[in-house]
N, C-alpha and C positions, 0 to 999 in steps of 0.2 A: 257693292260692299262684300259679300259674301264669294266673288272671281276676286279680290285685295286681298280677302282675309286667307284663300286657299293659294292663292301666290305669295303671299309672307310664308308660310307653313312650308311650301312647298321648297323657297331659297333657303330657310333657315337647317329645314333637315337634309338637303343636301349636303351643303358645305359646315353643318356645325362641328364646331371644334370648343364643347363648354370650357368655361370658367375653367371650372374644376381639373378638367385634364391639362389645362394650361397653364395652370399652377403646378402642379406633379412633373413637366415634363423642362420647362423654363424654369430654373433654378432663379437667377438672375432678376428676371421678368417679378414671377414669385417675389425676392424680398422686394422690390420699389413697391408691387400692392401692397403689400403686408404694409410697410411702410406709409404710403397714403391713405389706408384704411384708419392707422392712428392717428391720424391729423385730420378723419374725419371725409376723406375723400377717396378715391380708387373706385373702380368698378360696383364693390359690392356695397359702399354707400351712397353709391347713385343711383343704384338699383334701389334700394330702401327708401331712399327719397321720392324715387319716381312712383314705386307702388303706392307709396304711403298717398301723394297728392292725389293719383286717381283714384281710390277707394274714399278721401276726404271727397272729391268733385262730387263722387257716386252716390255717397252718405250711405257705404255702403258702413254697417257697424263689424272692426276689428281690433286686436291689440297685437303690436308687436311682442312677439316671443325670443326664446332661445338668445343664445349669443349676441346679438344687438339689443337686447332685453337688457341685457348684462352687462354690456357695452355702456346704456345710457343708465345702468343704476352706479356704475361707478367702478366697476370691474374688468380693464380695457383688455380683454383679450381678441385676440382676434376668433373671424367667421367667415368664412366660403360661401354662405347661403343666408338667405333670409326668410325668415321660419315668423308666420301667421296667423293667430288664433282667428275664425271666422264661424259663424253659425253655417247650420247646410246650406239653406236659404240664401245666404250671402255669398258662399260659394259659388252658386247656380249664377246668381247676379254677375259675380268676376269673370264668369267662364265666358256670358252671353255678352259681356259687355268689352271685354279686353281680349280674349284670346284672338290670336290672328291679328290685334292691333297693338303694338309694341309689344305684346306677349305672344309665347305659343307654348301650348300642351308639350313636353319634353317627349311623349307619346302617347297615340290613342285610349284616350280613356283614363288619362292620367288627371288628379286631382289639382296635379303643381302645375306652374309655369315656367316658362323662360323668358327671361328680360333678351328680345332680341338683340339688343345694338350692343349691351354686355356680356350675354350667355349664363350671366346669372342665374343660377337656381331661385324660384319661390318657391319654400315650401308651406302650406297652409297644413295647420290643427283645427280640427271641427270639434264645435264644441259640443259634450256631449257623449263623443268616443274616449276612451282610458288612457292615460299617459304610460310609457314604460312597456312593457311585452304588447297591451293594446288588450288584454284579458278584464274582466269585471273588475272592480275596488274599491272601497269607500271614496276616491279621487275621480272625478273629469274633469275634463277641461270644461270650464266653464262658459257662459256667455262671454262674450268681450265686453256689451257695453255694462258689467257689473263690475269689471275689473284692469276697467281701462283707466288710464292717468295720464293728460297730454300735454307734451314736452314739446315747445318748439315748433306746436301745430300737425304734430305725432303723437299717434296712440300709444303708450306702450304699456304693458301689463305692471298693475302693484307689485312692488316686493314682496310681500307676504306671500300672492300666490305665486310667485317665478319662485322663491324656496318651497312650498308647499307641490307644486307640482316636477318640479327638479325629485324632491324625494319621494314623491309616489313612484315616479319612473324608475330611479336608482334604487330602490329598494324592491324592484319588479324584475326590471328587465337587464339579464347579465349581462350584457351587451351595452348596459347604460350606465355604467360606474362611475365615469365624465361626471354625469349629473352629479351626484354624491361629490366627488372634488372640487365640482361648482360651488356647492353649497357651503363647502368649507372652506374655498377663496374669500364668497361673498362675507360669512362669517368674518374671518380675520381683517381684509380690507376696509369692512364698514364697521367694522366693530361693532357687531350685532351682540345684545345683551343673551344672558341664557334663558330671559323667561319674554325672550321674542318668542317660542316656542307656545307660549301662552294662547296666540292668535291662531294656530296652526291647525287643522284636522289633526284629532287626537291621534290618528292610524298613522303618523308621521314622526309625532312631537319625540318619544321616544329615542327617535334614529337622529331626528338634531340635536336632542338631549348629548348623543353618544359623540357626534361628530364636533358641536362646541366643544365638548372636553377634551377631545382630538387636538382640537387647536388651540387649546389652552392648557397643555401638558405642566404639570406640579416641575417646576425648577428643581433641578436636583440638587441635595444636599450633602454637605463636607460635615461631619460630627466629632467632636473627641468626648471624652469620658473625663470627667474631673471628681477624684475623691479628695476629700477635704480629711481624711483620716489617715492620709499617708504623708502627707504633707512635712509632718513636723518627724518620722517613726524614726530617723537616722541621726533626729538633734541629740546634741550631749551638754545642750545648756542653753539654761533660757534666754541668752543675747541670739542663740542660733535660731532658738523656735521664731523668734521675732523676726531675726532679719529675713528667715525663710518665709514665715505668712507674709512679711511685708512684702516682698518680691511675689509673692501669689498677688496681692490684691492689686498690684500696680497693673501684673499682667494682663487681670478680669478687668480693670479699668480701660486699659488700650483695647484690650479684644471689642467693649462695649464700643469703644469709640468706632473702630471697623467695622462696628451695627455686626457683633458676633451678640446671638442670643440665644437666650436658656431656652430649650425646647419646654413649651406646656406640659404635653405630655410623660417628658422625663421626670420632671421634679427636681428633688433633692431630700426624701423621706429617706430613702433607703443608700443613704451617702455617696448614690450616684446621681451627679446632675451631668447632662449632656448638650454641652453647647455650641451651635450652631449657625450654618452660614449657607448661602447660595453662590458666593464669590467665590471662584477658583485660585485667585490671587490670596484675597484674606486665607482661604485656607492650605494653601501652600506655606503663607505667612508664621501659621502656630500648627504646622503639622498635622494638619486634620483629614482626615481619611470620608473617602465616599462612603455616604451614608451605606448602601448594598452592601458593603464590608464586610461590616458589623454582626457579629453572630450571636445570639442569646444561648450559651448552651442550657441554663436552668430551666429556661422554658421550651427549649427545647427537649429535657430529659421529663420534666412534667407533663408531655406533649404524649412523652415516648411511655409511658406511664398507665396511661387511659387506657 
């Protein structure tokens, strides 16, 4: 066993040529994976499959992570690698049990593997160590079998913690920004609420506080200004005052119908009421100017005042 396991080791670091740099160098090659990765197949979902069955045979306890994480909560991006949460323990199990059999250490002393017949990268997370720079933080990576969920006869980590630990790391490690844009994929695609944030380690909740609102940017607004005291200032008879308010009110009537409406905040105490739209069309429609326009100078000279 042990002359098989140092002759796999031995053809595999001779002549390898990973995954990875065959992707980088094979343009071509490159999109047909990328391509059967979405449909579920290619290289690096045969590799995911295959670890995942021998770690089930092993019992050894894991959760898949990272972008296959992502992949099966509904976020189909693609991945190069396959990324494993595993306790240390369970680590030692994978090394004593698969390296040099369909796997091999990528180099001495290495904690990952390689899927020989693919070139696939494994990379395992221990649970335990800090997501992100890999420095102390109210975040570890947790046990897998506390936050495993299984799909298909595949572990793969909860939601909760693939965003809770996405932003431990992105809010740590500069180099992990990815993470953070994960989380604001995952947000918009699954339509995650904003008091998901509720389940969260509070040392996080915060930064998806900020990143929700990221992806839920306030629609911008077209406003005009309606005074109701200038209206009539030019009549020279009360058939004109009429026909002119009448022509106001038919106006407010269509505008209502275009769903234009009176801002809360404006009113109409102080004979300005300011009404309102998100529709670029309706407010092209009645001449309505982007809200940013708009310039208060009174309040701005009671400003200037202080």
């Amino acid at each position: 066993m042990a002359t098989n396991r140092s002759n796999a080791a031995a053809g595999f670091h001779a002549g390898v040529d990973t995954y990875e740099n065959r992707m980088s160098k094979n343009a071509e090659w490159a999109m047909s994976e990328a391509s059967l990765f979405f449909e579920g197949k290619g290289a690096v979902q045969q590799s995911f499959r295959k670890i995942a069955a021998r770690l089930n045979e092993l019992k050894i306890p894991y959760a898949v992570v990272g972008g296959l994480a992502l992949f099966n909560h509904g976020f189909r991006r693609y991945t190069e690698d396959v990324d494993i949460l595993v306790t240390r323990d369970g680590l030692k199990e994978i090394h004593k049990a698969l390296d040099g059999l369909g796997f091999i250490r990528p180099f001495a002393k290495s904690k990952n593997l390689r899927d020989v017949e693919t070139k696939v990268k494994i990379e395992f997370l221990i649970a335990g160590d800090y997501p992100g720079d890999g420095k102390p933080k109210d975040i570890r990576f947790p046990d897998p079998d506390d936050v495993a969920v299984e799909r298909d006869g595949v572990k793969i980590i909860n939601l909760r913690t693939l965003v809770e630990l996405k932003l431990a790391s992105g809010m740590s490690g500069k180099d992990r920004m990815k993470d953070l844009a994960d989380v604001q994929e995952i947000i918009k695609l699954l339509d995650l609420r904003r008091d998901f944030s509720d389940a969260l380690h509070e040392s996080v909740r915060g930064k998806y506080d900020e990143i929700w609102a990221d992806a839920h940017p306030r629609p911008k607004r077209y406003m005009t200004i309606w005074r109701n005291k200038f209206l009539t200032i030019d009549a020279k008879s009360l058939d004109e005052m009429i026909e002119i308010l009448g022509g106001a009110v038919q106006e407010l009537k269509d505008m209502r119908a275009d769903g234009v409406t009176l801002d809360p905040d404006g009113g109409t105490a102080d004979d300005y009421a300011y009404l309102v739209t998100t529709d670029s069309v309706i407010a092209k429609k009645y001449g309505m100017e982007d809200e940013s326009e708009f310039w208060d100078e009174d309040e701005d000279a009671e400003e200037g005042t202080e």
